[in-house]
N, C-alpha and C positions, 0 to 999 in steps of 0.2 A: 443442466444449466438453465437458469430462469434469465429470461429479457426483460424488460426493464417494462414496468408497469404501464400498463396504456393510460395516457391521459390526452386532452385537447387538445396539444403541445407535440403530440408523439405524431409521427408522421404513419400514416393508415397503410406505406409498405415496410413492410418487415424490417425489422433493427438489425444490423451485423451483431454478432455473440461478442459478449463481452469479452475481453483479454484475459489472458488466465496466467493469475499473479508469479506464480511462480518458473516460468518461462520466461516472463522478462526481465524477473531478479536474476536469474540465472544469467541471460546474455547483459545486463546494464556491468553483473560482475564479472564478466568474461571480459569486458572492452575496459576497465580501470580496476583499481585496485582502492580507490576512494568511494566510500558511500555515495552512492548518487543524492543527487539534486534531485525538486520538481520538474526542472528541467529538463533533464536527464532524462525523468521517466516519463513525461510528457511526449518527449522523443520518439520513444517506443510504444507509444497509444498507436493501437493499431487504426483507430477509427478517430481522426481527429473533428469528425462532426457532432461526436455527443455534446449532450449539454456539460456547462457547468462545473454543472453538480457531476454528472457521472466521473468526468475527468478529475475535480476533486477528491472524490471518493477514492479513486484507482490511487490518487497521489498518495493520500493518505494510508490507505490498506497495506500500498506496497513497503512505505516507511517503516510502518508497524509490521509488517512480517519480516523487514530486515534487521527490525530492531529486537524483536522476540527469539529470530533463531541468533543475534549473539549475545542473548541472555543466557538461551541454552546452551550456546559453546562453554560460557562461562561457568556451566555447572558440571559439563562432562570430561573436563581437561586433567582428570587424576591421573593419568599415563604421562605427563609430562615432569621433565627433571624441575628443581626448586624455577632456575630462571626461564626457561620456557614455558611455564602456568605461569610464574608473573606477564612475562611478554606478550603471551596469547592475554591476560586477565586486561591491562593496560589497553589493548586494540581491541579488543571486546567494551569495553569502557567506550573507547572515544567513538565507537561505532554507536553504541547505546546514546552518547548526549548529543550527537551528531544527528541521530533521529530524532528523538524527539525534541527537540530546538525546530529544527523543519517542520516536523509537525503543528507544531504550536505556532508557527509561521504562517504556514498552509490554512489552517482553519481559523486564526486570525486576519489573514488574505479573502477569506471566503467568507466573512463573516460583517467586513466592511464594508460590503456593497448590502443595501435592501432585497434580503429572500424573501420568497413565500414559502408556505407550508410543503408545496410539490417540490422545491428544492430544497429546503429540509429533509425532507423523506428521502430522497432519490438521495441525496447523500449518508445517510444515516445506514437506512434495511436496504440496499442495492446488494444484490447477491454477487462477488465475482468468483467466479471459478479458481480453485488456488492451482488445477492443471487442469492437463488436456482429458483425464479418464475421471469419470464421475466421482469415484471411489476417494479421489486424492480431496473433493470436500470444498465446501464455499466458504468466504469470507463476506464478512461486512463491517462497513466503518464505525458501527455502531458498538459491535464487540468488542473492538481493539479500542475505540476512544474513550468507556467506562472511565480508566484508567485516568486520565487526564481532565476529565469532564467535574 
């Protein structure tokens, strides 16, 4: 898990580890059965003194891994009878436009105030952990936002 870039701005004792995205998709979807908000997942920022940008980026990541895996539900639902692939296809759907609508929110949100290039970046290549074991792999907002960008 990489910490978050040292610049002028970063405070000279050590940064808490960043949140590891897929721990908190798991409990934001344990407590509702509705896509979260930024709100929502702002809630469960563990560290609410990052910057900005880091808290954006988490927003953004998290969106985008909730919206990916119900891409992928949508492709692996061949075990289901004709109207439960539709039902599942339909809530996979409004989970998908429900993301990115936020999305496109969120970095239009972020993108109204005057950055500089160190919030550019911090939001872009910020490595988050997608779990708690190395293995399970980093995310950045820069990968998921190609897509949109």
């Amino acid at each position: 898990m990489e910490a978050p870039e040292i610049s002028e701005s970063t405070p000279l004792l050590h940064s808490p580890p960043l949140p590891c995205v897929l721990l908190v998709i798991t409990r934001l979807l344990a407590q509702s059965n509705t896509t979260p908000t930024a709100d929502h997942i702002l809630a469960q920022f563990p560290h609410r003194d990052f910057t900005p940008s880091y808290r954006t980026a988490f927003v953004l990541i998290t969106l985008l891994q909730i919206e990916r895996d119900a891409r992928k539900q949508l492709a692996r639902d061949g075990s289901l009878n004709l109207w439960e692939a539709w039902d599942h296809h339909v809530n996979a759907e409004l989970v998908v436009e429900h993301c990115v609508s936020h999305v496109l929110e969120v970095w239009s949100d972020f993108l109204r105030i005057q950055r500089n290039n160190v919030d550019l970046d911090s939001l872009l290549w910020t490595k988050f952990p997608l779990g708690r074991d190395s293995s399970t792999g980093v995310c950045r907002t820069f990968l998921h936002l190609g897509f949109y960008l």
